[in-house]
TORBARO-485180 format. One record per residue: x negated, y, z of N, C-alpha, C, CB in turn. Coordinates in steps of 0.001 Angstrom, whole numbers, plus 500000, padded with zeros to 6 digits. Glycine has a CB too. Layout:
<kezas>
XYZXYZXYZXYZ ...
</kezas>
This chain:
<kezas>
485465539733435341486605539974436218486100540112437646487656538828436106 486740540936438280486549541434439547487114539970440498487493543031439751 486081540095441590487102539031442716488115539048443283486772538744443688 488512540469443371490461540343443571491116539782442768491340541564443530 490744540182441139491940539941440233491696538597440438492012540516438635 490360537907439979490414536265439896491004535754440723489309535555439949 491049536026441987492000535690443028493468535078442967492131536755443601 493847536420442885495314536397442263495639536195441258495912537234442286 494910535644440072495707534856439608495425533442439846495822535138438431 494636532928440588494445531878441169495366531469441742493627531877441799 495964532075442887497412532026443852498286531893442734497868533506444917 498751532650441784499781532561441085499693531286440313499934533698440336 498565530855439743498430529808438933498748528644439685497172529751438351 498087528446441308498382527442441875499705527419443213497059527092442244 500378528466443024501649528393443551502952527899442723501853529632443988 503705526957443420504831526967442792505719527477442466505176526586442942 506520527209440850507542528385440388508073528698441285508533528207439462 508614529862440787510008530381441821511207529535441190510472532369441700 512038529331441981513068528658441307514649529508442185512788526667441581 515617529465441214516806529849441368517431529163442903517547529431440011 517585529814443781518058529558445028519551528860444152518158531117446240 519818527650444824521087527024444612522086526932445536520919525911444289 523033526892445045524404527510446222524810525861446679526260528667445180 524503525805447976525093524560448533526045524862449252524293523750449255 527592524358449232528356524222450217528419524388451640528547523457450086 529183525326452400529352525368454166529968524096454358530428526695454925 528446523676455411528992522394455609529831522890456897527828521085455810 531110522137456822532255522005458026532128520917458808533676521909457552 532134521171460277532037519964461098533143519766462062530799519968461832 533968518740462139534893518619462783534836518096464022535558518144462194 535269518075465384534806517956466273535320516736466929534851518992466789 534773515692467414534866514023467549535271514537469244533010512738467132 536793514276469144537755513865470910536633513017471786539571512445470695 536221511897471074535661510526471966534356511656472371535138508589470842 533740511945471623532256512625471750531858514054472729531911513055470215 533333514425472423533344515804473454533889515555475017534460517039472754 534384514073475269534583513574476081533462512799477449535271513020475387 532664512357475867531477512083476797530174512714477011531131511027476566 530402514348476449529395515380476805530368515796478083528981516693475486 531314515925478425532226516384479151531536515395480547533909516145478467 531578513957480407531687513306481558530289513175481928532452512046481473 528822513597481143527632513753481085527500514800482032527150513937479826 527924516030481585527877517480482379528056517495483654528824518413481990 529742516593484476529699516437485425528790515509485727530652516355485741 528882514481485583527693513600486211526812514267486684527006512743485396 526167515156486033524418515894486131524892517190486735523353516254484335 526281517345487360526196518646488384526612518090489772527308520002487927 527383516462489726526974515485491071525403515318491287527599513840490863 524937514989490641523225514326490740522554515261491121522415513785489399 523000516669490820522412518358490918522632518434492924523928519977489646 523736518163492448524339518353494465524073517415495457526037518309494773 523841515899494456522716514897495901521620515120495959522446513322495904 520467515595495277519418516025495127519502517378495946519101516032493749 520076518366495893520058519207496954520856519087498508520452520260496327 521422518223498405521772517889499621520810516903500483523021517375499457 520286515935499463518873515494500122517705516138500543518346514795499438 517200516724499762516432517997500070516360518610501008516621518795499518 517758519323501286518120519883502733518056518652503957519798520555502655 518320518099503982518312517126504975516888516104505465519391516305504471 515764516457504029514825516269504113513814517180505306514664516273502907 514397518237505070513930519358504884513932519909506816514986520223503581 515376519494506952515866519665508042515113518408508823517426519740507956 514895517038508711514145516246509825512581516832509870514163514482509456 511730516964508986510452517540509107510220518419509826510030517911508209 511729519843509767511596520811510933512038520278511999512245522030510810 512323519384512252512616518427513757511554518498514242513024516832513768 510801517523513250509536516955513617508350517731513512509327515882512917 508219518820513342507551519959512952506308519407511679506873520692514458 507162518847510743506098518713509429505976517065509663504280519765509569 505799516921508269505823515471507945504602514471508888505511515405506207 505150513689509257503974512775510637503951511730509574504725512073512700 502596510784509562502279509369509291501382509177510378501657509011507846 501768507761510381501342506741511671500811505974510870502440505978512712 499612505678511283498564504560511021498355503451512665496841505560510524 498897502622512179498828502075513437497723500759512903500520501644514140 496650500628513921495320499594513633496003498780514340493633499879514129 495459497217514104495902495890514319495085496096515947495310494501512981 495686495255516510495618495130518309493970494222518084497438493813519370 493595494343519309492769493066519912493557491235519828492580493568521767 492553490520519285493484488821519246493432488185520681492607487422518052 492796488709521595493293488304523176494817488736523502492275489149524383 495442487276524278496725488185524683496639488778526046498081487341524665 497613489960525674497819490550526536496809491824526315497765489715527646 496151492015525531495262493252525201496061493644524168493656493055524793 495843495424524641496853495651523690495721497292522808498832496038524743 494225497084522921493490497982522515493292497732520884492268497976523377 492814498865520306492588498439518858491482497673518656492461499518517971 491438496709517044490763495866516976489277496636516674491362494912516067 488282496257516981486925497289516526485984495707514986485318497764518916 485634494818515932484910493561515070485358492327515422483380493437515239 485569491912514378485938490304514692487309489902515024485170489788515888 488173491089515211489785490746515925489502491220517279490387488905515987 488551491314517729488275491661519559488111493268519246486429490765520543 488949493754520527488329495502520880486741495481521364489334496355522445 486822496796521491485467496886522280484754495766523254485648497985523124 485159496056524396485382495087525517485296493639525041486771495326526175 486302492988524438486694491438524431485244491114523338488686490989523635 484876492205522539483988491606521249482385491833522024484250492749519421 482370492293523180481240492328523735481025490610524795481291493905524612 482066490251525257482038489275526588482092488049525127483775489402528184 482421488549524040482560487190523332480936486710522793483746487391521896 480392488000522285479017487794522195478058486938523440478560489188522042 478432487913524034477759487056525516478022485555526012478282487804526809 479233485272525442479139484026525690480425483965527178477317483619525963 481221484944527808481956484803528089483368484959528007481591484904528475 483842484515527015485084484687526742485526483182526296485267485850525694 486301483328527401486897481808527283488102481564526247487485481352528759 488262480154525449489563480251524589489344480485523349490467481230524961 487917480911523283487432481410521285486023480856521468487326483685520618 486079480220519971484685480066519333483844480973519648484657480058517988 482923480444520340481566481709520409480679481660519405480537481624521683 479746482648519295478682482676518051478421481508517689477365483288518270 477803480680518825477091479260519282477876478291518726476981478955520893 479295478206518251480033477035517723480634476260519019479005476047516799 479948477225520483480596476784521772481942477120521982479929477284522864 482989476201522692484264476543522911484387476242524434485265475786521964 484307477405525477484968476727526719485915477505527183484085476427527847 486486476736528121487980477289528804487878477206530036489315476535528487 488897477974530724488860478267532263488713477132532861490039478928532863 489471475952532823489284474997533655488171473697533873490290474640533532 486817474714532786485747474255532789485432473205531477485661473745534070 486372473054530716486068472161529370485264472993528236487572471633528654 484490471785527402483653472798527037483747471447525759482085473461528124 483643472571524352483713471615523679482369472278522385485461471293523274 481975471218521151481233472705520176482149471859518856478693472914519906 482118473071518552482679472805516888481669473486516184484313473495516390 481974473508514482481611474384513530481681475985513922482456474061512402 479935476317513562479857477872513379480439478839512841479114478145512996 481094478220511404482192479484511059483459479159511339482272479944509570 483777478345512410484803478923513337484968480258514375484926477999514045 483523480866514454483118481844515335484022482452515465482161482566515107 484942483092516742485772484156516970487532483296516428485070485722515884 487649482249516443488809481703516219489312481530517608488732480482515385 490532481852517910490888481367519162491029479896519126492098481998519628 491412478984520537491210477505520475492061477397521361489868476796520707 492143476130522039493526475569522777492895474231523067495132475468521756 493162473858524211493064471806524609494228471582525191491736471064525925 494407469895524916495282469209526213494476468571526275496672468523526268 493668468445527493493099466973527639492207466467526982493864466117527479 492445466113525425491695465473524557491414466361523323492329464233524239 492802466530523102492791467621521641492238468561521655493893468203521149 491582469363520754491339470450520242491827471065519386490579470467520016 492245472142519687493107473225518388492214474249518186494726474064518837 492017474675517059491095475636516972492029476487515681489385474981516639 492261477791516116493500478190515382494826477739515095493226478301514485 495300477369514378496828476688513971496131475228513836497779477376512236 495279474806513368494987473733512923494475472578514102494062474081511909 494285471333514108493405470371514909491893470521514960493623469063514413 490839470235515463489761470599515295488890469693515584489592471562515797 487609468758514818486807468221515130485973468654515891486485467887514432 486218468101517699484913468660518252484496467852519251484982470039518774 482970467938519667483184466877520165482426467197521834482591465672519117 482919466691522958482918467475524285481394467337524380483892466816525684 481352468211524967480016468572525967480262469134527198479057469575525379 479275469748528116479136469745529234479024471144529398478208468928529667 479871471872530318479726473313530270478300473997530939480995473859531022 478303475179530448476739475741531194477170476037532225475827477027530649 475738475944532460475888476567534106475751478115534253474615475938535147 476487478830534624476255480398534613475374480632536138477993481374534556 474571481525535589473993481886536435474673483065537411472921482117535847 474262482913538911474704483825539499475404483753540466475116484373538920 
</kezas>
């Protein structure tokens, strides 16, 4: 036998009979009041939701051309001296404040040194990784950030000059 014929009867052998198409009933569907009610109240819903969505849009649309195109603001945290109002660069200090703090003059914060002095010449040392914490005295106390601070006085330097 040729490879067509074997073929076909291969297909025929391994296809299923034909079988008599059977007459099933038109199915009839009757139409549910409650159900056409709430495709009804679906439809509107979703042609309100259609009209805030384009009314937002527009109004979106309309501040950007105010503003000529969408703006973001990145605003960097200030300098921790008050009254400076430059951005922070290292440590919480701007440029400026993180240079005089290195040096050793900036009064009111932990210096590198664990030194703390203040304008009216008090001079106290605490702990090194307090470095760059602001501080506070009355008199006796020491505040070093929000907290109280073990420190214990010393004698301010003498600046040269």
């Amino acid at each position: 036998m040729s490879g067509g014929v074997l073929r076909r009867l291969l297909l025929r052998w391994l296809s299923p009979p034909e079988q008599a198409p059977v007459a099933t009933p038109p199915v009839v569907i009757q139409p549910d009041p409650a159900l056409s009610a709430r495709v009804e109240h679906l439809e509107a819903e979703r042609a309100r939701l259609n009209a805030e969505i384009e009314r937002l849009t527009d109004r979106i649309a309309a501040v950007e051309g105010a503003r000529g195109g969408p703006r973001v603001v990145i605003r960097r945290p200030t300098c921790r001296v008050d009254g400076c109002g430059s951005p922070q660069r290292a440590r919480g200090f701007c440029t400026r404040h993180y240079q005089a703090w290195r040096r050793g003059a900036l009064y009111g914060f932990v210096l590198p040194d664990g030194r703390v002095e203040f304008e009216d010449g008090a001079a106290y040392r605490v702990d090194r990784l307090l470095a760059g914490m602001p501080a506070a005295h009355d008199g006796g106390a020491l505040k070093v950030g929000q907290r109280e601070a073990r420190g214990r006085r010393v004698a301010p330097r003498i600046k040269a000059g």
